[in-house]
PDB file of N, CA, C and O in Angstrom:
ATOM      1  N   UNK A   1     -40.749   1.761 -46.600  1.00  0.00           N
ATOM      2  CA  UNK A   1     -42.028   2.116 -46.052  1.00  0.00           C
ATOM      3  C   UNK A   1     -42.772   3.021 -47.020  1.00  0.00           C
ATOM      4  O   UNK A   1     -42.066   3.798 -47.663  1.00  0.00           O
ATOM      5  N   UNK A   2     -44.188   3.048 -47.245  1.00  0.00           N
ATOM      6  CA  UNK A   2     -44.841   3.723 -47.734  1.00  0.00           C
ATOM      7  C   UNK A   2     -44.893   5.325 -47.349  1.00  0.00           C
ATOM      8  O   UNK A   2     -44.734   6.233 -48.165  1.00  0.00           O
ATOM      9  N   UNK A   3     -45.128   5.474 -46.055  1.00  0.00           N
ATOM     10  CA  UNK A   3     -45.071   6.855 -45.497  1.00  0.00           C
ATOM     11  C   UNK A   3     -44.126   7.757 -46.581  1.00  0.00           C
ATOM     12  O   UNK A   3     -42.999   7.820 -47.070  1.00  0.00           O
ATOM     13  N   UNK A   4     -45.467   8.410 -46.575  1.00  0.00           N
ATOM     14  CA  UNK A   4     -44.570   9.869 -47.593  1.00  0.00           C
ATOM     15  C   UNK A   4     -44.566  10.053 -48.795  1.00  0.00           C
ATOM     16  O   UNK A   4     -44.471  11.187 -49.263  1.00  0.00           O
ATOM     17  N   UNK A   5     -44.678   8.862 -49.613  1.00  0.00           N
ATOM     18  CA  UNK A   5     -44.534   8.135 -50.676  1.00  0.00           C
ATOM     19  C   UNK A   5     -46.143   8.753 -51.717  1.00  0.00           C
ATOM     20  O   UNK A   5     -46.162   9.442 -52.737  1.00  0.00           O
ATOM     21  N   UNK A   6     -47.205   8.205 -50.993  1.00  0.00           N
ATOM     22  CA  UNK A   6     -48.130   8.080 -51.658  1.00  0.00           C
ATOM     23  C   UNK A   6     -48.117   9.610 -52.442  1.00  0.00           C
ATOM     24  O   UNK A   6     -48.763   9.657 -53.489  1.00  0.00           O
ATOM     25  N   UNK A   7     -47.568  10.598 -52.091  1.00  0.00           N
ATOM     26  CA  UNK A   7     -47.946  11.924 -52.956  1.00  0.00           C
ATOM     27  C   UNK A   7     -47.175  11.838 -53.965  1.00  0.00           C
ATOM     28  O   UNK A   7     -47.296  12.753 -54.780  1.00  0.00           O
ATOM     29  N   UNK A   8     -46.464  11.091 -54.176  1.00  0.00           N
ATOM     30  CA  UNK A   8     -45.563  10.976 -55.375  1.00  0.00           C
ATOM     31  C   UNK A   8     -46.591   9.461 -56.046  1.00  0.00           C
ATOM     32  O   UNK A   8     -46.971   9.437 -57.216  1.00  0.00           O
ATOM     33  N   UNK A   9     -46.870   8.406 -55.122  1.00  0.00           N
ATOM     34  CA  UNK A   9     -47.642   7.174 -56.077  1.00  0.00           C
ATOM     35  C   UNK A   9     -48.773   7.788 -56.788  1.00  0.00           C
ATOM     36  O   UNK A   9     -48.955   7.514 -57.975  1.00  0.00           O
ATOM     37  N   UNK A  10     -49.633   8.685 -56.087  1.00  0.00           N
ATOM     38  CA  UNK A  10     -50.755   9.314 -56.716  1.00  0.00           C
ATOM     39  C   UNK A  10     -52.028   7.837 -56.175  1.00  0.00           C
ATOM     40  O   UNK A  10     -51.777   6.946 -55.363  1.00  0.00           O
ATOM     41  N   UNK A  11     -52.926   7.975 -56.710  1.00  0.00           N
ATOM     42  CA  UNK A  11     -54.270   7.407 -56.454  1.00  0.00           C
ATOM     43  C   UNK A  11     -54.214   6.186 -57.357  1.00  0.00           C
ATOM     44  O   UNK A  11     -54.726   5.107 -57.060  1.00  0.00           O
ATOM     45  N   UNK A  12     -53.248   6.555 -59.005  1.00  0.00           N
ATOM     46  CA  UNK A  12     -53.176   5.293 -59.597  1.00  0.00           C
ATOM     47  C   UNK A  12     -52.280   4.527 -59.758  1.00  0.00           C
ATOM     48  O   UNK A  12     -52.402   3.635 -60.597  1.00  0.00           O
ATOM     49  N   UNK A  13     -51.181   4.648 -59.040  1.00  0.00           N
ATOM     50  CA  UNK A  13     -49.809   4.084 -58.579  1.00  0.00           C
ATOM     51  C   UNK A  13     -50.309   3.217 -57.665  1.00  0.00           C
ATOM     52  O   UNK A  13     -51.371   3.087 -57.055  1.00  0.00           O
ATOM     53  N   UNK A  14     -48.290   2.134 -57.789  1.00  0.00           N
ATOM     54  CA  UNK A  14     -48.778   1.105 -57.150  1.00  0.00           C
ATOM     55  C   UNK A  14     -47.869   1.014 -56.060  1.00  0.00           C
ATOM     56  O   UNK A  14     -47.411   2.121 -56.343  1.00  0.00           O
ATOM     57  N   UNK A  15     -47.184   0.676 -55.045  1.00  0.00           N
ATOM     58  CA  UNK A  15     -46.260   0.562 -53.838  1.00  0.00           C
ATOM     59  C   UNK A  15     -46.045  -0.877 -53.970  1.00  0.00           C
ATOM     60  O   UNK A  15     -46.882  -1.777 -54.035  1.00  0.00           O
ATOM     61  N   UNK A  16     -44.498  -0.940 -54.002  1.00  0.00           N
ATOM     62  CA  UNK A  16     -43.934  -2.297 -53.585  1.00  0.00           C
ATOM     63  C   UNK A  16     -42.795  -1.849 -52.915  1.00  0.00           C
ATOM     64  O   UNK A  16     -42.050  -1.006 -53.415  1.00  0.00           O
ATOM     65  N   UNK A  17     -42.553  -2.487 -51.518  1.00  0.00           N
ATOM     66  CA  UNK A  17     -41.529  -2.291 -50.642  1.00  0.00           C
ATOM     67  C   UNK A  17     -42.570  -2.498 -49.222  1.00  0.00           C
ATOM     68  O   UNK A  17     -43.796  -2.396 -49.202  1.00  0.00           O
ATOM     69  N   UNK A  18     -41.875  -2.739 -48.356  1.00  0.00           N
ATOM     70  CA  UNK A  18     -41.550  -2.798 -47.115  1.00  0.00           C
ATOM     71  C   UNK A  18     -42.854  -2.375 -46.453  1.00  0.00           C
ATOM     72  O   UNK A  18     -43.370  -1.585 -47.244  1.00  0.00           O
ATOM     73  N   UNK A  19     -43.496  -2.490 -45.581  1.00  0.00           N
ATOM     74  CA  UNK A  19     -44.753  -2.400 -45.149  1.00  0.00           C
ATOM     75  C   UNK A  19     -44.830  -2.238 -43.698  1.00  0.00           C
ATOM     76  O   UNK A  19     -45.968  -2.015 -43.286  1.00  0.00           O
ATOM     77  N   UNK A  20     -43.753  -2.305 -42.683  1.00  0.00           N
ATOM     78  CA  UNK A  20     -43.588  -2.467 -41.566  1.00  0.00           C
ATOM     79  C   UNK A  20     -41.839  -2.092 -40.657  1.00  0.00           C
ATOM     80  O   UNK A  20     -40.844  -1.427 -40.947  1.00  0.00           O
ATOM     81  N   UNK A  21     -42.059  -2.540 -40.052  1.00  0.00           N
ATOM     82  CA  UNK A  21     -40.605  -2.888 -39.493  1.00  0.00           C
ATOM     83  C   UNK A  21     -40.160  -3.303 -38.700  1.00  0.00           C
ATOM     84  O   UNK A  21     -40.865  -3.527 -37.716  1.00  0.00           O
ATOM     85  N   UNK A  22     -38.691  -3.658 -38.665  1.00  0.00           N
ATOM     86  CA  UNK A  22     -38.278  -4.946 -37.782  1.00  0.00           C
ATOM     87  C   UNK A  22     -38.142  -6.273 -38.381  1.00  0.00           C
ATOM     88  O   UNK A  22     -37.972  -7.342 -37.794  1.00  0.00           O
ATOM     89  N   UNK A  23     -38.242  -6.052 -39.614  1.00  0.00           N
ATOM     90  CA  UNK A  23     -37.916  -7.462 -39.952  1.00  0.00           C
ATOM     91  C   UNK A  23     -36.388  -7.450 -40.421  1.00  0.00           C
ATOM     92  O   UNK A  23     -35.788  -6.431 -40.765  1.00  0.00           O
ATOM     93  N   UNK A  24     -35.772  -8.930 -40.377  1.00  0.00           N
ATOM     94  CA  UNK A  24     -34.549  -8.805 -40.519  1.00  0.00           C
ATOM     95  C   UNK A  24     -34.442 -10.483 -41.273  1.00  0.00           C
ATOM     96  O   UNK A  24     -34.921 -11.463 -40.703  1.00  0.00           O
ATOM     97  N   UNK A  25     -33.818 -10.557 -42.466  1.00  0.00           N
ATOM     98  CA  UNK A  25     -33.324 -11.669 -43.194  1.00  0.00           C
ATOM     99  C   UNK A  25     -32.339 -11.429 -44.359  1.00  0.00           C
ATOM    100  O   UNK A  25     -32.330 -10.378 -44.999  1.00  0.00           O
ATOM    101  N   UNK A  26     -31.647 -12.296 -44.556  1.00  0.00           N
ATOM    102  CA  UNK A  26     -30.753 -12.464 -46.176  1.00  0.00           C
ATOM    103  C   UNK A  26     -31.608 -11.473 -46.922  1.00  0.00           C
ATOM    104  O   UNK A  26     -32.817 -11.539 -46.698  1.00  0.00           O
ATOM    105  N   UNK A  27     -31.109 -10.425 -47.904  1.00  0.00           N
ATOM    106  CA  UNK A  27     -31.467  -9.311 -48.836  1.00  0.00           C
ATOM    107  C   UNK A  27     -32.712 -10.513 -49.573  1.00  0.00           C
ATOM    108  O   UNK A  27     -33.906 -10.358 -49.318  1.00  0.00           O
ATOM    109  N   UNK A  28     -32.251 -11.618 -50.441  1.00  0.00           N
ATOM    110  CA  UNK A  28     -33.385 -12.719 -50.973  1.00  0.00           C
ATOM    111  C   UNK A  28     -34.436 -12.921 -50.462  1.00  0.00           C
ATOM    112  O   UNK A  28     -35.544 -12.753 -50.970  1.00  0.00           O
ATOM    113  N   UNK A  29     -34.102 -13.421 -49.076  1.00  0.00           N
ATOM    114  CA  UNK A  29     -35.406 -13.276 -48.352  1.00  0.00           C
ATOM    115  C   UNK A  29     -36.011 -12.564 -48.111  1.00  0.00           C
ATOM    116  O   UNK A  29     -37.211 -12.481 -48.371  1.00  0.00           O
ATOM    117  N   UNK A  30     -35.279 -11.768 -47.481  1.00  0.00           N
ATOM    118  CA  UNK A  30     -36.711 -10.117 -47.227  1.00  0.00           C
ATOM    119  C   UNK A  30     -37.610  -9.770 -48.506  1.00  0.00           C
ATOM    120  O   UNK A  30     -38.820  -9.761 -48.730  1.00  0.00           O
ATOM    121  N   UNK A  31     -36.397  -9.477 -49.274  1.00  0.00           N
ATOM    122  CA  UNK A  31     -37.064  -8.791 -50.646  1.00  0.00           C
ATOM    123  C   UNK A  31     -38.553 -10.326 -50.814  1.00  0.00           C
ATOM    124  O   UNK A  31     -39.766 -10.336 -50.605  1.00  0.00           O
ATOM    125  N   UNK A  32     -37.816 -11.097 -51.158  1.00  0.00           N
ATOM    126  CA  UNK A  32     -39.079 -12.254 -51.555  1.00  0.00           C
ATOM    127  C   UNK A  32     -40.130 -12.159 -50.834  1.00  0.00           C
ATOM    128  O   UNK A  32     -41.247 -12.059 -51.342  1.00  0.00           O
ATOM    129  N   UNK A  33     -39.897 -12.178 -49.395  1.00  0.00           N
ATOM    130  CA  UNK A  33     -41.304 -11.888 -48.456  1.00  0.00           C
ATOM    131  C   UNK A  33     -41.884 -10.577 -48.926  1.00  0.00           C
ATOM    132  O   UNK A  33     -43.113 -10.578 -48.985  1.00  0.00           O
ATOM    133  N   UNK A  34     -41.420  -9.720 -49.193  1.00  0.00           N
ATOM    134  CA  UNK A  34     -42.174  -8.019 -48.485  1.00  0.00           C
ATOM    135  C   UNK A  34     -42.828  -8.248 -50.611  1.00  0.00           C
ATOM    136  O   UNK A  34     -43.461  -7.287 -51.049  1.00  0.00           O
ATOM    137  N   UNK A  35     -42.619  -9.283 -51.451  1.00  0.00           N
ATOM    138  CA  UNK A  35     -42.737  -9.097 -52.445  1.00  0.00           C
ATOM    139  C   UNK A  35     -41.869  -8.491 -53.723  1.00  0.00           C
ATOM    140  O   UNK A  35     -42.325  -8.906 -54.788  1.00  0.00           O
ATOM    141  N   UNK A  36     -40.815  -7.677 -53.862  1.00  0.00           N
ATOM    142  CA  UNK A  36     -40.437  -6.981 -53.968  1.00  0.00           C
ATOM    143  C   UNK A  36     -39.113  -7.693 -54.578  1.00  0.00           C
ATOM    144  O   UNK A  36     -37.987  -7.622 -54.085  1.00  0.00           O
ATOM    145  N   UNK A  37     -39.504  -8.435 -55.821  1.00  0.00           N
ATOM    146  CA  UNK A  37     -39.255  -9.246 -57.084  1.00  0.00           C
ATOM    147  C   UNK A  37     -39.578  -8.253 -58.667  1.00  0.00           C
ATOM    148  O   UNK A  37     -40.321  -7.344 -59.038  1.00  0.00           O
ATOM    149  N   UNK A  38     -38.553  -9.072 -59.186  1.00  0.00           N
ATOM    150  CA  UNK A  38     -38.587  -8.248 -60.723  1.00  0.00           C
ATOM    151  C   UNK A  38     -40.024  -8.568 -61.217  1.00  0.00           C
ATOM    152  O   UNK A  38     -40.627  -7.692 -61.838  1.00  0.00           O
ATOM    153  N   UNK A  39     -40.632  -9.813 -60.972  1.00  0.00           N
ATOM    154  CA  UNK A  39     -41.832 -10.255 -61.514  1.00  0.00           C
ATOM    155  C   UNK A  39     -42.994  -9.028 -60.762  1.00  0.00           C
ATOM    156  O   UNK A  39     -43.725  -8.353 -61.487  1.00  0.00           O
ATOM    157  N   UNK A  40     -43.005  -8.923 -59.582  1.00  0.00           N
ATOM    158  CA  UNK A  40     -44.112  -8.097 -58.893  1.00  0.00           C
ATOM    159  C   UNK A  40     -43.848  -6.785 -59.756  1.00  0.00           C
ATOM    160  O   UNK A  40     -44.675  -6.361 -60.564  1.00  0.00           O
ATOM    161  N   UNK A  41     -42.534  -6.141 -59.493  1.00  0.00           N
ATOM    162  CA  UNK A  41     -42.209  -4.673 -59.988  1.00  0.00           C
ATOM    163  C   UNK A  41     -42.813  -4.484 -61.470  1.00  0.00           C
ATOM    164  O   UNK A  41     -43.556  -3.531 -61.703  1.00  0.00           O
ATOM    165  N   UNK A  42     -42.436  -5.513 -62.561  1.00  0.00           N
ATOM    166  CA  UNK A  42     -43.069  -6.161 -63.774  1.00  0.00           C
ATOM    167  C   UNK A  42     -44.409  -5.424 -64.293  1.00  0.00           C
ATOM    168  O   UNK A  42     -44.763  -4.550 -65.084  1.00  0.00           O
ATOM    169  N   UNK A  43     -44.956  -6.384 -63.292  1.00  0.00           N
ATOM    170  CA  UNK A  43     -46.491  -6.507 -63.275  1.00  0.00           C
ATOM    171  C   UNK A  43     -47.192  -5.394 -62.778  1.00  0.00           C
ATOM    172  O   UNK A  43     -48.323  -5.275 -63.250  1.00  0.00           O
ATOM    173  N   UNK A  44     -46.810  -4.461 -61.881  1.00  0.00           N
ATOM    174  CA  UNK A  44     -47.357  -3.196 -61.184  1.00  0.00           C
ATOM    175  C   UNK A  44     -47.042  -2.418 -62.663  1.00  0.00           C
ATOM    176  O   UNK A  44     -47.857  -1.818 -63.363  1.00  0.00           O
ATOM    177  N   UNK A  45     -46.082  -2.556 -62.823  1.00  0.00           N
ATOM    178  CA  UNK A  45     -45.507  -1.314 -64.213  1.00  0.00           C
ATOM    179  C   UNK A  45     -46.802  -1.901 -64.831  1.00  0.00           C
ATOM    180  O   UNK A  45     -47.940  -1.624 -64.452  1.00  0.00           O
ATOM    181  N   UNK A  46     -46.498  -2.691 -65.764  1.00  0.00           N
ATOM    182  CA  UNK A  46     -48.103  -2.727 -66.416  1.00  0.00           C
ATOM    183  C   UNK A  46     -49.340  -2.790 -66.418  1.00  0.00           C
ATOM    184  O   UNK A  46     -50.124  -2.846 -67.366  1.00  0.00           O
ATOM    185  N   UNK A  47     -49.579  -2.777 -64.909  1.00  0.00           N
ATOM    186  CA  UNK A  47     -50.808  -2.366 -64.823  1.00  0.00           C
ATOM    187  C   UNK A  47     -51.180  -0.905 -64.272  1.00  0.00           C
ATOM    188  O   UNK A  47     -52.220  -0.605 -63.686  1.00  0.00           O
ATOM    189  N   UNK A  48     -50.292  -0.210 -64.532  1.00  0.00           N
ATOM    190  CA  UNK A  48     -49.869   1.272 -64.032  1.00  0.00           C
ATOM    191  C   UNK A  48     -50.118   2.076 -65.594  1.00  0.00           C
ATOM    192  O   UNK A  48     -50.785   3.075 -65.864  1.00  0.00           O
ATOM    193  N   UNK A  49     -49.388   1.292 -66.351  1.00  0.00           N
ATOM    194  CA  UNK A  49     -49.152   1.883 -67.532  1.00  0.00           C
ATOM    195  C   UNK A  49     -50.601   1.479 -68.674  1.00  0.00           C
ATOM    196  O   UNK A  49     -50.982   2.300 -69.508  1.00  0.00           O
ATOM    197  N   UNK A  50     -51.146   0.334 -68.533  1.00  0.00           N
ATOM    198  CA  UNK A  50     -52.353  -0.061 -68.836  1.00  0.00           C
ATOM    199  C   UNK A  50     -53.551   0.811 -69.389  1.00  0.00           C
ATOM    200  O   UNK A  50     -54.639   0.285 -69.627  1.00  0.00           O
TER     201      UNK A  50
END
């Protein structure tokens, strides 16, 4: 979950993880739904670092 988080993301940070709750699937699946792939994590880094 985000909660709490953002004072550490700052204004130009990016959040990947979990958005809700109650969901329940195989670690693959969840992660794949909520996004939260080497490719997404990837891509936030560089456009963080940008």
């Amino acid at each position: 979950m985000k909660m709490g988080w953002e004072r550490y993301i700052g204004d130009q940070g990016e959040f990947i993880g979990m958005s809700s709750f109650g969901a329940s699937a195989p670690a693959d699946v969840a992660f794949k739904n909520f996004g939260i792939t080497v490719e997404n994590i990837v891509a936030a880094a560089r456009r963080v670092l940008a």
